[in-house]
DOSE-233937 format. One line per 3 residues: number of its first residue (from 1); their letters; for each residue x, y, z of C-alpha. Coordinates in Angstrom, 1 decimal. Example, Ala and Ser with C-alpha at 12.3 -4.5 7.8 and 13.67 -1.06 7.14 Angstrom:
1) AS) 12.3,-4.5,7.8  13.7,-1.1,7.1;
% end
This chain:
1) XXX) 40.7,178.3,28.1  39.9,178.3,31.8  42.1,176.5,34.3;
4) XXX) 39.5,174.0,34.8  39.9,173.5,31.3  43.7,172.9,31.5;
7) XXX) 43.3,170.6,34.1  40.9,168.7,32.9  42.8,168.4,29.8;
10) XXX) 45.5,167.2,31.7  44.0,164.7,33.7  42.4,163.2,30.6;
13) XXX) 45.8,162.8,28.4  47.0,161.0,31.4  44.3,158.6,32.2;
16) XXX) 44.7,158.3,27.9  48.6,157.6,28.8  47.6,155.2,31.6;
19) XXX) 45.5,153.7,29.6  47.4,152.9,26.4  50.9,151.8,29.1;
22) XXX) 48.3,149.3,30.4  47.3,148.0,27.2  50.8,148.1,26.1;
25) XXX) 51.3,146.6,29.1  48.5,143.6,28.7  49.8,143.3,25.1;
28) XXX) 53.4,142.2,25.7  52.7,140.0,28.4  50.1,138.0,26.3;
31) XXX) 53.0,138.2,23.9  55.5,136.8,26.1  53.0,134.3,27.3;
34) XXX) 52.0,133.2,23.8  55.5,133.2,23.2  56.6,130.8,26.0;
37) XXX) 53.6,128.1,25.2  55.1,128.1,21.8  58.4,127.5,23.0;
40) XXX) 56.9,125.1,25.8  54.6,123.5,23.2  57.7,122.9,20.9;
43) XXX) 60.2,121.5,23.2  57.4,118.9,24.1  56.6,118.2,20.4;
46) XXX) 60.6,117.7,20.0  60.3,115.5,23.5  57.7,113.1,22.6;
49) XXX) 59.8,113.2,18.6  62.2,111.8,20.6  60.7,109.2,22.5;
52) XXX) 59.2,107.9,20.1  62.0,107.6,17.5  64.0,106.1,21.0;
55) XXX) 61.1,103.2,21.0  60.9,102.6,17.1  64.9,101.9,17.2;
58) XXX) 63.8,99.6,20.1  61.6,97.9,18.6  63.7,97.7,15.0;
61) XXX) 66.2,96.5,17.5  63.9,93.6,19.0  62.5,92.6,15.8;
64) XXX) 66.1,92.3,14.6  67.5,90.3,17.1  64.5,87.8,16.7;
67) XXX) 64.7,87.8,12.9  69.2,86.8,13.5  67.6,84.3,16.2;
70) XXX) 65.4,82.7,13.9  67.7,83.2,11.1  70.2,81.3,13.2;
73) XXX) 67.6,78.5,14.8  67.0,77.6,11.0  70.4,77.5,9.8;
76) XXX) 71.6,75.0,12.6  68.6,73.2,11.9  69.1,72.8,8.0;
79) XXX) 73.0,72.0,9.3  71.5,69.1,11.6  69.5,67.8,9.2;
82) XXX) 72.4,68.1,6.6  74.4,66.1,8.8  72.0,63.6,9.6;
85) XXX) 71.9,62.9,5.8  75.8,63.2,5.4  76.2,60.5,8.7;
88) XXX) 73.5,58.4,7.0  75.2,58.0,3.6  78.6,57.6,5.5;
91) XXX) 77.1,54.7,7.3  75.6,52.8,4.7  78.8,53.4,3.1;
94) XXX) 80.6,51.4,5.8  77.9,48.8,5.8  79.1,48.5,2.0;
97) XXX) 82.3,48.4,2.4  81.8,45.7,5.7  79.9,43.5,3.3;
100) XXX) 82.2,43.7,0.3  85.5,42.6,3.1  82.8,40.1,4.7;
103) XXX) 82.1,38.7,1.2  85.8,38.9,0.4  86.9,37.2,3.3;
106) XXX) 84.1,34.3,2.7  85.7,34.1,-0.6  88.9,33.5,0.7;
109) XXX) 88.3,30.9,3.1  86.5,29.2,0.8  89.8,28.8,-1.2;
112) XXX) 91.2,27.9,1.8  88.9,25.4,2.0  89.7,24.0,-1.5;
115) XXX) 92.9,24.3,-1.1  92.9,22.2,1.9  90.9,19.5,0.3;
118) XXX) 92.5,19.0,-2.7  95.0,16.1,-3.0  98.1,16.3,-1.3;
121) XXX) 99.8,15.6,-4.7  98.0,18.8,-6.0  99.7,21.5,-3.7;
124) XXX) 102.7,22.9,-4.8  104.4,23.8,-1.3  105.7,27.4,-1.8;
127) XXX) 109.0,27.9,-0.5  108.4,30.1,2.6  110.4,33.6,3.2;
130) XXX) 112.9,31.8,5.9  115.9,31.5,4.0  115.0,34.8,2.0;
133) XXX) 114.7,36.5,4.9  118.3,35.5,6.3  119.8,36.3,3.3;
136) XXX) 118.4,39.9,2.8  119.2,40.3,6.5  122.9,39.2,5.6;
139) XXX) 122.9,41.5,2.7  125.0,44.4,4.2  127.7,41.4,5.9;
142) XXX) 127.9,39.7,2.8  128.8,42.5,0.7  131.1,43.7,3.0;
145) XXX) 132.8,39.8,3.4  132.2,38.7,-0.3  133.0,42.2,-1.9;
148) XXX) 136.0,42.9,-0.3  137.2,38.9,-1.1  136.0,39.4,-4.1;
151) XXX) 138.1,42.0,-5.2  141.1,41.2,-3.6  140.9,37.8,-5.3;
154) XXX) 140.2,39.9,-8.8  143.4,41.5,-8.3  145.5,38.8,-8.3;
157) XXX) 146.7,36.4,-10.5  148.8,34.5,-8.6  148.3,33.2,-4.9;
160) XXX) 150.9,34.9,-2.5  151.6,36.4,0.7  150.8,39.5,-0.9;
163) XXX) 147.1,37.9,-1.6  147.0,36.4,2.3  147.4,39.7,3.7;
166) XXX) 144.6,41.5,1.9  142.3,38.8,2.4  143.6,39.5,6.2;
169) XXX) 142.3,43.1,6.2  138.9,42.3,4.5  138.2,39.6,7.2;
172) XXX) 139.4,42.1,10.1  137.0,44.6,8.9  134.2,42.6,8.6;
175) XXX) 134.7,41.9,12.0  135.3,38.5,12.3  138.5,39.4,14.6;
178) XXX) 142.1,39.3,14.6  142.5,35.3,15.9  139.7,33.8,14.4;
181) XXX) 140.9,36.0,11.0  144.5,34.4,11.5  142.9,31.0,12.1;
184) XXX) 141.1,31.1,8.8  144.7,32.3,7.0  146.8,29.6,8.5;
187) XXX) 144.2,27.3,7.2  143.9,28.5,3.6  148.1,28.7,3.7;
190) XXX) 148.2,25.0,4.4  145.4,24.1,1.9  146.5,25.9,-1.1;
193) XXX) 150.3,24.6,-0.5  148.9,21.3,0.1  146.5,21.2,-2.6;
196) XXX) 148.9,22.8,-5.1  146.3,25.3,-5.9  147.3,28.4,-7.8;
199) XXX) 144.0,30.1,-9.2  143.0,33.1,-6.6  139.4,32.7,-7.4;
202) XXX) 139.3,28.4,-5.9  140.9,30.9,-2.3  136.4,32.2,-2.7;
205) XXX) 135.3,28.4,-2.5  138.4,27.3,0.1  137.4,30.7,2.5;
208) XXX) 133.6,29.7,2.4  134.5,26.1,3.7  136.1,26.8,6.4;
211) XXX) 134.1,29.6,8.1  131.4,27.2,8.1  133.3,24.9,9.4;
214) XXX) 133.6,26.8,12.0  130.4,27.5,12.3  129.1,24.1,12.2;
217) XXX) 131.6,22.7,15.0  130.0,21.3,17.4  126.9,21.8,17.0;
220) XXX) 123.9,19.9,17.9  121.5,18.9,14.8  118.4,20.7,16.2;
223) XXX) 118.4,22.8,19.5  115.1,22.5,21.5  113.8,23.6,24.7;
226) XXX) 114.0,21.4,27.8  110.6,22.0,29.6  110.1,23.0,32.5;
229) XXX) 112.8,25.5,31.5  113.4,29.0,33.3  115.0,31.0,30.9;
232) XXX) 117.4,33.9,32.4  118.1,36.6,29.9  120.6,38.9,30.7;
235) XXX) 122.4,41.8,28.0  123.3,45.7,28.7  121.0,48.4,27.9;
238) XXX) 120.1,49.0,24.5  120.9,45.8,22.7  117.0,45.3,22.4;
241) XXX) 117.2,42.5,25.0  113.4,43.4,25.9  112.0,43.0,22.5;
244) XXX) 113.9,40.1,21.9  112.4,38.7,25.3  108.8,39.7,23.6;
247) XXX) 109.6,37.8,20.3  110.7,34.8,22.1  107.5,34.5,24.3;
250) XXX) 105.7,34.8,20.9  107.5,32.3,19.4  107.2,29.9,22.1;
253) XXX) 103.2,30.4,22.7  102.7,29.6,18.4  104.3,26.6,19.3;
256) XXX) 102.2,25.4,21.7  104.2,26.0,24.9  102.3,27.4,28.3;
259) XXX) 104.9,30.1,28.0  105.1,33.1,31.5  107.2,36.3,31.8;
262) XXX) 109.3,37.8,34.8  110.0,41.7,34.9  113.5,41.0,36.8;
265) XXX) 115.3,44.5,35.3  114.2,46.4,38.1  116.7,49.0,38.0;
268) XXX) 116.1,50.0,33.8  113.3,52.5,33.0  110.6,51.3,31.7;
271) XXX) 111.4,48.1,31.5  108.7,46.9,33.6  106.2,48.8,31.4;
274) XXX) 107.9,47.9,27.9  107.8,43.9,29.0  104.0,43.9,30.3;
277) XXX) 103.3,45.6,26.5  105.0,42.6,24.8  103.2,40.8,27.4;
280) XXX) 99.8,41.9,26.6  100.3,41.4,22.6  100.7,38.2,23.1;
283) XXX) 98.5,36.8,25.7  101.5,36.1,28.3  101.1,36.4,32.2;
286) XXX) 104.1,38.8,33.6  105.1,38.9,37.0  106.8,42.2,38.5;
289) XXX) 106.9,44.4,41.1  107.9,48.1,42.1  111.1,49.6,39.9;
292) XXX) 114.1,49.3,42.1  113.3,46.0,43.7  115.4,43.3,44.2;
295) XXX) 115.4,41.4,41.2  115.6,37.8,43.4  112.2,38.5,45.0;
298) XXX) 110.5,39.1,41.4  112.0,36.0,40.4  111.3,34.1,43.7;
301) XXX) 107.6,34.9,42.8  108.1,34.1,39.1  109.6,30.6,39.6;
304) XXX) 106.5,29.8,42.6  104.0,30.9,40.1  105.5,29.1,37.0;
307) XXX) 105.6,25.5,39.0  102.1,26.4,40.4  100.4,26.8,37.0;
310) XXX) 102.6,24.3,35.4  104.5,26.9,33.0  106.1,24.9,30.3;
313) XXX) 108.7,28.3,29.7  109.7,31.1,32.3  111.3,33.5,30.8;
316) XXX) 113.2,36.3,33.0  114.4,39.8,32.0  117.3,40.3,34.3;
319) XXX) 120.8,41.9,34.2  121.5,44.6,32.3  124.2,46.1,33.8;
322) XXX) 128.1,45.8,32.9  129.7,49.0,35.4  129.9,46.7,38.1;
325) XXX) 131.1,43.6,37.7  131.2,42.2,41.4  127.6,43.5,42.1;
328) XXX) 126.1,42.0,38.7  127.8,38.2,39.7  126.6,38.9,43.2;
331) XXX) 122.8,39.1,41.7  123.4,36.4,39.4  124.7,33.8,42.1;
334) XXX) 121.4,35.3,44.1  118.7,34.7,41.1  120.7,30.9,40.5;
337) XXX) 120.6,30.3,44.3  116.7,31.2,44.4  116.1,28.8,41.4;
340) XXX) 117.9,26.1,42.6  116.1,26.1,45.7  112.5,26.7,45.0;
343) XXX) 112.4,25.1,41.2  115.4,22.4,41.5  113.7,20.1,38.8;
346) XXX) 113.6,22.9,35.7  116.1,23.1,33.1  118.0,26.0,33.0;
349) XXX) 119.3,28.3,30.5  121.0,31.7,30.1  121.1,33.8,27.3;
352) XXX) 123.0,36.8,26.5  122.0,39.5,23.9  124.6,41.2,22.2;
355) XXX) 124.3,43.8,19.3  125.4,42.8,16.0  126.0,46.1,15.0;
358) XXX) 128.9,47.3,17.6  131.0,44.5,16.5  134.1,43.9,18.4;
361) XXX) 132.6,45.7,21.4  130.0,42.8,21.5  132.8,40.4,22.0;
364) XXX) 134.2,42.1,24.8  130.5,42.7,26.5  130.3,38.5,26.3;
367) XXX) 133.7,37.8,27.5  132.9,39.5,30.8  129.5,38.4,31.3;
370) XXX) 130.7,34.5,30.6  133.3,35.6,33.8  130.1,36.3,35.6;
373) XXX) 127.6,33.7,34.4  127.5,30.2,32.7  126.0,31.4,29.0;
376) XXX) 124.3,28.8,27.5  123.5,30.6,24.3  124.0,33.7,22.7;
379) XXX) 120.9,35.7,20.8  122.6,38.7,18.4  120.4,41.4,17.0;
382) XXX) 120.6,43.8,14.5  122.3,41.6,11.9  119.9,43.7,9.2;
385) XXX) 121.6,46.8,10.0  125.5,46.0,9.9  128.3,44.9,7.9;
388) XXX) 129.9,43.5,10.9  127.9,40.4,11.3  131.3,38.5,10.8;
391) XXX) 131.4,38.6,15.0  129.1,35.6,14.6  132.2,33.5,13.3;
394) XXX) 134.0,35.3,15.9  132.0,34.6,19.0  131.9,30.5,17.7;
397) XXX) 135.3,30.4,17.1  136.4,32.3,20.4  134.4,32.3,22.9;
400) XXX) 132.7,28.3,21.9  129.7,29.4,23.0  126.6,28.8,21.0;
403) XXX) 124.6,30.8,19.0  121.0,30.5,19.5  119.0,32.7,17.9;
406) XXX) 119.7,36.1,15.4  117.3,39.1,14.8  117.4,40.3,10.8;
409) XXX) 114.6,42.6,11.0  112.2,43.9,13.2  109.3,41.9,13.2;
412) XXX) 108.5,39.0,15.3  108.9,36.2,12.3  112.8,38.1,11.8;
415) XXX) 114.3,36.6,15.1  115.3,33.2,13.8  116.8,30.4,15.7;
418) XXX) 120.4,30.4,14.2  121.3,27.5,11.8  124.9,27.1,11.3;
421) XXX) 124.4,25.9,8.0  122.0,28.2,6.4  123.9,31.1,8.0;
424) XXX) 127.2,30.3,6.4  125.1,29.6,2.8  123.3,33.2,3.4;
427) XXX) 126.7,35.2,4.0  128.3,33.0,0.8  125.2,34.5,-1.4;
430) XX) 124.5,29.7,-2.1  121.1,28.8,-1.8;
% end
């Protein structure tokens, strides 16, 4: 082989070389490139995967929502319409119900009606709940006056001092006190010597006389009202002198009387607002002013008003303070003085309220306000609720001041004006 020949050779294995590299060359690049669409094509296949799963959970979402919405919209509706039916059916229930009390209450007035029409001879009167009340309000005072006497008389079997001094005790506790007790004593002493009695159980029948003998004293057959009449009512806190000034106005007004309240406690709170209450329940103007105002001015305009409108009753809450006794007479003497001048043709009166149920401490509350005022009457409350309603004897036989009305309960129809006679009968269990 020439040297041409070895070059040549040469030359063409490396234009073969150069030709096969380029290939080669060519070959992985298309490689590469095919490779990267695939990847490129993949990645946007997982892309658009994507997206669209992203807008079918939007749309599932939506629809979802709209079905809860209208799931919803048709549950309040069938609720609606469910209440509609359940208000109807409870209305024409009540329209039922009004015509069976309308048709009831026709029914009843039309027995009225008979009733009322039939011959006087016909009707039976019914004995009305007066007496019945009294005596259940007494209950707790009797037993406590008639049961004790009771069994000190059932110990005995002879009368002696022995006898007298037990009865003592039981009369003490029962609160009748310790000189109207030794009244009643002295009295039964002299009887039963004078008598000759010697059966303990007459001492029941000789006791009842004479503590309603001492009730009756001196009293008048019926007490009324003198109208025009300006009623002061005075009382410390808490002996329901408020409510007791209600009852009255009620009372007063069934019986026909142009009746007119004054809020003259100024300095007790809430009594302004508890007074206009009773005031409103029964259909009665109240004149008042500001808490803390002076109790003469509210009465001053009380008093005008009353003559103006021709007020057959004026009844004034005033005075219910007791720690000083100088500044309660001064306001006293002011309201008088104010009621003399501007209303000198009324009657007057002036009741104190005591609580039944504090006994002896009642006595002493009236014994300082009769220092400070001229009591007309005395109005005790509570008598349902004690076993000390023996300081009704007391206050008669000590103090000779009247009894006017008692409370045994607390409706309005339980503040009774106070008979003497029925009283005593009540606490002695008679009829």
């Amino acid at each position: 082989m020439g040297l041409f020949d070895f070059f040549k050779k040469k030359q063409t294995e490396e234009t073969v070389e150069s030709a096969v590299e380029e290939v080669k060359e060519e070959t992985i690049a298309e490689a590469v490139e095919e490779a990267a669409e695939e990847k490129l094509e993949e990645e946007a296949k997982e892309i658009v995967s994507e997206a669209v799963e992203e807008k079918a959970e939007e749309i599932i979402e939506k629809e979802a929502e709209e079905a809860v919405a209208e799931a919803i919209e048709e549950k309040e509706e069938i609720a609606e319409e469910t209440a509609k039916d359940e208000a109807e059916e409870i209305v024409e229930e009540i329209i039922e119900a009004a015509e069976e009390v309308s048709e009831k209450i026709a029914e009843e007035i039309e027995e009225e009606k008979a009733v009322e029409e039939a011959p006087a001879e016909e009707v039976k009167p019914v004995k009305k709940g007066f007496f019945a009340r009294l005596k259940e309000g007494l209950g707790k005072t009797r037993n406590s006056i008639m049961g004790g006497v009771d069994s000190v008389l059932n110990a005995f079997t002879k009368i002696d001092e022995d006898l007298f001094e037990e009865l003592e005790e039981v009369l003490i506790m029962a609160d009748l006190g310790v000189d109207t007790t030794m009244h009643i004593i002295d009295t039964l002493r002299k009887r039963v010597k004078k008598e000759g009695v010697t059966d303990p159980a007459m001492i029941k029948d000789m006791l009842s006389e004479e503590i309603s003998k001492i009730l009756t004293e001196g009293c008048e057959e019926e007490f009324e009202i003198t109208k025009p009449c300006v009623m002061l009512v005075i009382g410390v806190n808490g002996v329901g002198k408020t409510t007791t000034i209600g009852k009255l106005a009620h009372i007063y007004k069934e019986r026909g009387n142009n009746v007119m309240l004054a809020a003259a406690d100024t300095f007790r709170a809430a009594a302004i607002d508890q007074l206009e209450i009773w005031g409103k329940r029964a259909g009665i103007d109240v004149i008042k002013h500001e808490e803390n105002s002076d109790p003469a001015a509210v009465v001053f305009d009380a008093v005008n008003a009353a003559k103006a409108r021709k007020t057959d009753i004026l009844i004034c809450d005033t005075a219910g303070r007791l720690h000083n006794k100088k500044n309660l007479m001064d306001e006293l003497k002011k309201i008088f003085r104010v009621i003399e001048r501007e209303y000198p043709d009324c009657h007057r009166e002036v009741f104190l309220v005591l609580d039944a149920t504090t006994g002896q401490n009642a006595m002493q509350q009236a014994k300082i306000f009769k220092e400070v005022a001229d009591i007309t009457g005395i109005i005790l409350t509570k008598l349902d609720g004690t076993a000390k309603g023996g300081i009704v004897v007391a206050i008669k036989n000590e103090l000779k001041i009247p009894v006017r009305y008692i409370g045994v309960g607390e409706g309005i129809e339980d503040l009774q004006k106070f008979d003497a006679e029925s009283f005593a009968k009540a606490i002695f269990g008679k009829e």
